[in-house]
N, C-alpha and C positions, 0 to 999 in steps of 0.2 A: 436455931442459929442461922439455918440455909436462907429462913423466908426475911432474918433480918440483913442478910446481906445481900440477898435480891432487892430490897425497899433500898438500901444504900447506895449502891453500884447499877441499879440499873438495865441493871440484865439479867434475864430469863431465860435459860435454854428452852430452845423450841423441842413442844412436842411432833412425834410422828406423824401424826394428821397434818400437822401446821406446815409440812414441810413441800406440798404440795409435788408429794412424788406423782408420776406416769403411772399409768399400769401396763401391764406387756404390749397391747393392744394400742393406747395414746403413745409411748415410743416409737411404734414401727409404723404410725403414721405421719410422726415429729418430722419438720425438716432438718437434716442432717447435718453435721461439718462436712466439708467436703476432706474427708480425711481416711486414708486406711491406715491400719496399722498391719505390720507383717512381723512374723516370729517368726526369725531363722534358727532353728534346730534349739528352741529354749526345751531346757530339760526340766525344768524341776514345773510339777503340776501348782504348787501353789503359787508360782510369777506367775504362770500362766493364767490362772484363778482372777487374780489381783491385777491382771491387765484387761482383763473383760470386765472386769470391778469399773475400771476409770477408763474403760472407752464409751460404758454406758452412761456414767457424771457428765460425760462431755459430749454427747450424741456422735458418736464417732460413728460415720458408717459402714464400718463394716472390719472383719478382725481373718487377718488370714493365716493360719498355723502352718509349717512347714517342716519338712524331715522327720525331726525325732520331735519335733513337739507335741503334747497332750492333745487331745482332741477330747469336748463332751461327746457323751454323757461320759464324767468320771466323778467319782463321790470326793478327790484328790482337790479337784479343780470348781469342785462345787461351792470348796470348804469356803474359799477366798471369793469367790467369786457372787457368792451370795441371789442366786437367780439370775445374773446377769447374762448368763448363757441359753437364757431365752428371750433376752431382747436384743441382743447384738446379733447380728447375723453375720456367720463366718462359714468361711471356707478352708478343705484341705487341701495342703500341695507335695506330691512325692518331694522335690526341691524347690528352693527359695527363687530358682533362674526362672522356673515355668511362671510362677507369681511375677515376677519382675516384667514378664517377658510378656504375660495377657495385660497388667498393668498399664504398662506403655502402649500397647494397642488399643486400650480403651481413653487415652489421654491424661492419665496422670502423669505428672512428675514425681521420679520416685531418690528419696536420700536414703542414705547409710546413716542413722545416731554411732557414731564412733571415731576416736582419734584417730587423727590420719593426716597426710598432708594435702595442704589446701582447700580442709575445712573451714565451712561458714563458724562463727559461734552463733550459737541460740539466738540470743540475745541482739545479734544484726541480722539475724533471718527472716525476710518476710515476704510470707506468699503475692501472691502477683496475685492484682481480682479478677475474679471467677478461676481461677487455679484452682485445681482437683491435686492434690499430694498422698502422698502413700508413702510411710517412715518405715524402717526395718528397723529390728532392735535383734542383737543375737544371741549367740550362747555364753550361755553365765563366765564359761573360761574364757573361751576365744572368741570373741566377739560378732559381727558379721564376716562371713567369709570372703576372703579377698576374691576370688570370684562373683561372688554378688555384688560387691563393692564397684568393681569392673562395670559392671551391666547400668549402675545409678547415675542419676545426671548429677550428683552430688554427695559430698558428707556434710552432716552438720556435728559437732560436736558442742558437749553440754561445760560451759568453763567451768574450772574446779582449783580452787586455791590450795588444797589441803596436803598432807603429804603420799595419799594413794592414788588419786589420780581414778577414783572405781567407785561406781555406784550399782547399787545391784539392779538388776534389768528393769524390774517392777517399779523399782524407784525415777530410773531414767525415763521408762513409759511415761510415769507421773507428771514428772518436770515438763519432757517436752510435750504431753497432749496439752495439757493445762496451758502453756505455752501459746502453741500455734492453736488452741480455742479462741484464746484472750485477741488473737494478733485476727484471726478470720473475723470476729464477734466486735471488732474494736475497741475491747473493753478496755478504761485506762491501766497504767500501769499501777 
């Protein structure tokens, strides 16, 4: 029945071979997005799992964990993350400020993802060329801390029509890497 509605439709999912993955070694010689991602005090090991998951989809370079965040090796962070914690290169930070604070000396622009006032939306955000960015994402409850927030040249927040107003961290990572990939990469909409 499968192979008549392949001859019908058209379509074949691709095999794993076909898909023309990297191996550890062709990633960490890839050119990169000019992009960091920073975790402020994310608790639960499987966001964190599942954000190294899709910094690797999108050559993100480089994943910085903070506070109470997981750090590999954790079998927790492995589950989601699927080996991706051997191709992203990341760093630990006691806090989210010390990150902000080497960030900005090395030339990044760095935003807060979180509602706030005088947020960008997503959607009318876009990096200036050759701009290096660095996004924080926070804790599952309370989001980036307003001290961090303090320290960004910016918020951007993710529009949301629905009645909660909350998407969970891994999922927000999702939106906006995928996001500012498309907007660095030119890809259409």
């Amino acid at each position: 029945m499968y192979k008549d509605f392949e001859d019908i439709c058209g379509m074949r999912k691709l095999l794993n071979e076909e898909l023309g993955r990297k191996t550890v070694d062709e990633f960490k010689r890839s050119a990169k997005t000019p992009l960091i991602v920073v975790l402020d005090n994310v608790r639960s090991l499987h966001n964190v799992g599942s954000v190294f998951r899709t910094a690797d989809a999108f050559l993100v370079e480089a994943l910085y964990l903070c506070g109470i965040t997981g750090t590999p090796p954790n079998k927790e962070i492995q589950k989601t993350a699927l080996g991706s914690v051997e191709s992203i290169d990341w760093k630990y930070f006691k806090t989210t400020a010390e990150a902000v604070v080497l960030l900005k000396q090395n030339g990044y622009k760095v935003y807060s993802i979180e509602q706030a006032e005088h947020a960008i939306a997503l959607n009318e955000f876009m990096p200036g060329k050759g701009e290096k960015l660095a996004v924080i994402f926070g804790h599952e409850v309370k989001g980036v801390e307003q001290e961090v927030i303090n320290l960004c040249d910016g918020v951007i927040e993710i529009p949301q029509a629905g009645m909660k107003h909350s998407l969970n961290v891994a999922v927000s990572a999702g939106v906006v890497i995928w996001e500012l990939f498309r907007k660095f990469h030119l890809l259409p909409v």
